[in-house]
One Martini backbone bead per residue (centre of mass of N, CA, C, O) as a GRO file, in nm:
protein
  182
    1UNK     BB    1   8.792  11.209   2.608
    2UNK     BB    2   8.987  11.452   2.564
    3UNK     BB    3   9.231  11.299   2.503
    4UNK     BB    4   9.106  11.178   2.228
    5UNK     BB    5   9.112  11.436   2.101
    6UNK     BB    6   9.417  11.548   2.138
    7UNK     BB    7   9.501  11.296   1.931
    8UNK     BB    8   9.345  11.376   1.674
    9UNK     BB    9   9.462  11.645   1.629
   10UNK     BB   10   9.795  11.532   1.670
   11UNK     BB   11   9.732  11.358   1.403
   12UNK     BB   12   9.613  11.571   1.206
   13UNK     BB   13   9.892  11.769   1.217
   14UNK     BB   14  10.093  11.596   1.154
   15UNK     BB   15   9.977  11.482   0.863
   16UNK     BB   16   9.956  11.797   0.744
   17UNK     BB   17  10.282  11.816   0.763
   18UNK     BB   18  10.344  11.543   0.585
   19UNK     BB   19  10.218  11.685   0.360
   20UNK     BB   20  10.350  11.925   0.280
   21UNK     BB   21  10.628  11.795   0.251
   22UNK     BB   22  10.541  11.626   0.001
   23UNK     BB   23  10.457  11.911  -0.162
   24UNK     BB   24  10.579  12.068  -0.369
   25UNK     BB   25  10.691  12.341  -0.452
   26UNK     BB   26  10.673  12.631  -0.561
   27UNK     BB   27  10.738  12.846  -0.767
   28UNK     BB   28  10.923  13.101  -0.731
   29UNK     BB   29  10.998  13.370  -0.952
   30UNK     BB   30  11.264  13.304  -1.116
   31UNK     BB   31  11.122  13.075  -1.281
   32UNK     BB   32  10.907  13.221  -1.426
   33UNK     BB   33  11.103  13.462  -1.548
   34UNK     BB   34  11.291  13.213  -1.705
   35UNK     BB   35  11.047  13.097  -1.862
   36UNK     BB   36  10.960  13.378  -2.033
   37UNK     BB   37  11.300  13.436  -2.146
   38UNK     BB   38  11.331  13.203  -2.291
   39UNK     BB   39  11.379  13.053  -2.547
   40UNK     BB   40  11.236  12.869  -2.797
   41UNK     BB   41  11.226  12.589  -2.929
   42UNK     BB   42  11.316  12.535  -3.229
   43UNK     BB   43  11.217  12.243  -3.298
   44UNK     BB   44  10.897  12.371  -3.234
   45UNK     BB   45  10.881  12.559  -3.371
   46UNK     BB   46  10.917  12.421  -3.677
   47UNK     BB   47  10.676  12.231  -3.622
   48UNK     BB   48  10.454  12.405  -3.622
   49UNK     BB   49  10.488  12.559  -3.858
   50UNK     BB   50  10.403  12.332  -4.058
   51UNK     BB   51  10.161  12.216  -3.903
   52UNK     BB   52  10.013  12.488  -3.989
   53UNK     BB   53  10.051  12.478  -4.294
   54UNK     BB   54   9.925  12.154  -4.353
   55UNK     BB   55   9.642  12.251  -4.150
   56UNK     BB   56   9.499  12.456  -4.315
   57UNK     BB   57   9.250  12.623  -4.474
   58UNK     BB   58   9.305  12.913  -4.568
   59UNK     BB   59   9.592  13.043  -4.534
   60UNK     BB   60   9.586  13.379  -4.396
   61UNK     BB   61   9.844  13.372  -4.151
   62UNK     BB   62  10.116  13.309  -4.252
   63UNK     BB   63  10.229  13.008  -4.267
   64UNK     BB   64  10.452  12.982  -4.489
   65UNK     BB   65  10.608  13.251  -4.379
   66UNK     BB   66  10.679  13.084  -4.097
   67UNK     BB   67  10.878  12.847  -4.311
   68UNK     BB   68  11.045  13.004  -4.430
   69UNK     BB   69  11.182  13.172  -4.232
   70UNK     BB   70  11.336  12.936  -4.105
   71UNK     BB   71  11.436  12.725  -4.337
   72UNK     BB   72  11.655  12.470  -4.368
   73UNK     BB   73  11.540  12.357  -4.117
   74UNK     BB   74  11.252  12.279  -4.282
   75UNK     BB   75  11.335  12.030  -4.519
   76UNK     BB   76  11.307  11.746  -4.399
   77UNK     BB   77  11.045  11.786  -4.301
   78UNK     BB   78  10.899  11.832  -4.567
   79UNK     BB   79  11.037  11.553  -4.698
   80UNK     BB   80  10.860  11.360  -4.537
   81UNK     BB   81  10.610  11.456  -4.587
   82UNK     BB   82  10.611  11.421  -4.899
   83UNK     BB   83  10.663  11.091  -4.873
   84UNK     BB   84  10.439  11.029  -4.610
   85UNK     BB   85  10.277  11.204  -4.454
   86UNK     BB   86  10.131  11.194  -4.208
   87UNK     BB   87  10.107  11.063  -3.938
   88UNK     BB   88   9.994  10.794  -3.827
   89UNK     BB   89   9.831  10.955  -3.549
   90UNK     BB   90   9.676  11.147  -3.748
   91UNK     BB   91   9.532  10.967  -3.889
   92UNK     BB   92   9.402  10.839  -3.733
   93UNK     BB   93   9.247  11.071  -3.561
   94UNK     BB   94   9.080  11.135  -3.857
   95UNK     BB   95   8.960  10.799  -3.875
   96UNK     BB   96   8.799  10.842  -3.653
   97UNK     BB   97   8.639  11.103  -3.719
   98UNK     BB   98   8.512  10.981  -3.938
   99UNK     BB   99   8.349  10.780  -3.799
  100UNK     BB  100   8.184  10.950  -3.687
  101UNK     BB  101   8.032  11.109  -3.884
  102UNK     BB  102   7.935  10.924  -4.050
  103UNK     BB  103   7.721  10.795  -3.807
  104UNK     BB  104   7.557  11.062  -3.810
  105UNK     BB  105   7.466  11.096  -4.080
  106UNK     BB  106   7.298  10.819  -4.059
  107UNK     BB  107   7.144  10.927  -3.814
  108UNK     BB  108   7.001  11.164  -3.999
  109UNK     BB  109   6.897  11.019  -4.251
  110UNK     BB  110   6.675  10.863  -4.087
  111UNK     BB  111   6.493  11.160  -4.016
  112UNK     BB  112   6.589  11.214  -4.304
  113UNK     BB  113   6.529  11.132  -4.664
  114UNK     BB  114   6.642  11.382  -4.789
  115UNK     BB  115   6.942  11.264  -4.672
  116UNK     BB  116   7.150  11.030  -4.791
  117UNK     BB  117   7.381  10.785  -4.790
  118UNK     BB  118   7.570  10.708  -5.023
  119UNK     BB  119   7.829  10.645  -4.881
  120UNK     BB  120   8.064  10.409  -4.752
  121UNK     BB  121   8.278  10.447  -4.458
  122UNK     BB  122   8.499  10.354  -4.624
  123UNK     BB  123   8.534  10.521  -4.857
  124UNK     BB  124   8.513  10.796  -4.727
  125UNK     BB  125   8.767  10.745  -4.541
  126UNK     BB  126   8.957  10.679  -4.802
  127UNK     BB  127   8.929  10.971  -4.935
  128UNK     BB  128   8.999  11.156  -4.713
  129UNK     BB  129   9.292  11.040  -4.679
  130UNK     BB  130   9.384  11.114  -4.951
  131UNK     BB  131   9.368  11.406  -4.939
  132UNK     BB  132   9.535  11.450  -4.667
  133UNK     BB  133   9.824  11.341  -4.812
  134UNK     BB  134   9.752  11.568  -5.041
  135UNK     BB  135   9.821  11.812  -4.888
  136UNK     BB  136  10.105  11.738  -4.783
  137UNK     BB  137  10.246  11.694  -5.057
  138UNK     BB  138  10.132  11.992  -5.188
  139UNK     BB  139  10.271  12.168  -4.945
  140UNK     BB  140  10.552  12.063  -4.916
  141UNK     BB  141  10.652  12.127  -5.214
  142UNK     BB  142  10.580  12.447  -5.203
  143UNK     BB  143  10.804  12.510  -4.990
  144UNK     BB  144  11.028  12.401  -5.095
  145UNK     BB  145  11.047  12.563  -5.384
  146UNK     BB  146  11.118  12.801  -5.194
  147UNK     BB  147  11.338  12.754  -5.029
  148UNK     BB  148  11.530  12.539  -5.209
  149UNK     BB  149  11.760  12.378  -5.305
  150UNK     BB  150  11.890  12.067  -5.325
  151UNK     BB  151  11.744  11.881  -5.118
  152UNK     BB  152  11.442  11.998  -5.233
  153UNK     BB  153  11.507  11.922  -5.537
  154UNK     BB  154  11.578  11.614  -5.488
  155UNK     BB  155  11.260  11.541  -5.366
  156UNK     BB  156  11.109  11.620  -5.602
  157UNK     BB  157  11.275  11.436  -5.829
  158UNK     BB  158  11.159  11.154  -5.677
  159UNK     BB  159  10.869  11.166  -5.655
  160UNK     BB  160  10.863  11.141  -5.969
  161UNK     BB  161  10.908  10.836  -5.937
  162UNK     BB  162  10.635  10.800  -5.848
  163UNK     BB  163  10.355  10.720  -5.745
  164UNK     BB  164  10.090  10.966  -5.810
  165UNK     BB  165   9.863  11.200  -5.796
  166UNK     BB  166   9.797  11.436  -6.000
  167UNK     BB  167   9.766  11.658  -5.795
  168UNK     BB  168  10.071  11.612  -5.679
  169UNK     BB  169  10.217  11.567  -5.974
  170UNK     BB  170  10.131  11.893  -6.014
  171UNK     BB  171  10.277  12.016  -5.780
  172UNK     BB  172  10.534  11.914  -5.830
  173UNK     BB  173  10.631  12.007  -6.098
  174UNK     BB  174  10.567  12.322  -6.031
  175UNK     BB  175  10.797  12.350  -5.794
  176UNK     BB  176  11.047  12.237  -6.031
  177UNK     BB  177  10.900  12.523  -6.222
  178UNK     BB  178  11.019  12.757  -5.995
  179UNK     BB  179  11.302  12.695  -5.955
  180UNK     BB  180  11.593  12.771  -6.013
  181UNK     BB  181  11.812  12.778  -6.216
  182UNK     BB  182  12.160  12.546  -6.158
   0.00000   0.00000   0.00000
């Protein structure tokens, strides 16, 4: 009996030892303070500032001022935002949640009779997707307008020969005519 003890105990710690060995090293004390003075990837900060710019509810923290700091680097993605608006997976993430939302409602307002749901989950998530389209092209435009240049200035002139909402194509018309002229 003892020695099938001694068997256990010595394939227990082979185990535990090629567990360990198996196991990625802890990153070393050089590597987190390298990971801490790296500049952050250009790339990145761009995208989070513009995102934050176009996503934005009261945008009192400076969203767009961090936008124009960028400069000319931010001109690409925002001409492709005024032309396409959110992302597809952006877009659907929030027809997601529109449709849960919109659920919620409905189940609200069977034990609450003064409370119905007046319009259908399609019209409703319909009308909230072209909203949120419209504040990323009236956002991307206002961006542009400040931004200024050549490239700005030529993505907000093609804008309007689309077909676009009143309030999208009014505020490229203003972002065109807030422009230095040159």
């Amino acid at each position: 009996m003892a020695w099938l003890l001694g068997a256990v105990v010595a394939l227990g710690c082979r185990a535990e030892r090629s567990e360990q060995a198996s196991t990625p090293a802890a990153p070393t004390a050089t590597a987190a303070v390298e990971a801490r003075i790296l500049p952050p990837d250009p790339v990145v900060v761009t995208r989070r500032a513009i995102e934050a710019w176009l996503e934005c509810d009261e945008c009192v923290d400076g969203e767009l001022d961090a936008v124009l700091r960028i400069g000319s680097p931010a001109v690409p993605t925002l001409v492709a935002t005024l032309e396409h608006g959110p992302s597809p997976a952006a877009r659907e993430q929030l027809r997601r949640g529109l449709e849960r939302r919109h659920a919620q409602l409905v189940e609200y307002a069977k034990s609450h009779l003064d409370s119905p749901v007046q319009v259908d989950a399609d019209a409703w998530i319909a009308a909230e997707l072209a909203s949120y389209l419209a504040r990323y092209q009236i956002r991307s435009a206002q961006a542009l307008a400040r931004l200024d240049g050549p490239e700005a200035k030529r993505a907000l002139e093609t804008e309007l020969t689309r077909p676009l909402r009143p309030d999208v194509e009014r505020a490229v018309r203003d972002a065109l005519a807030s422009m230095p002229r040159s």
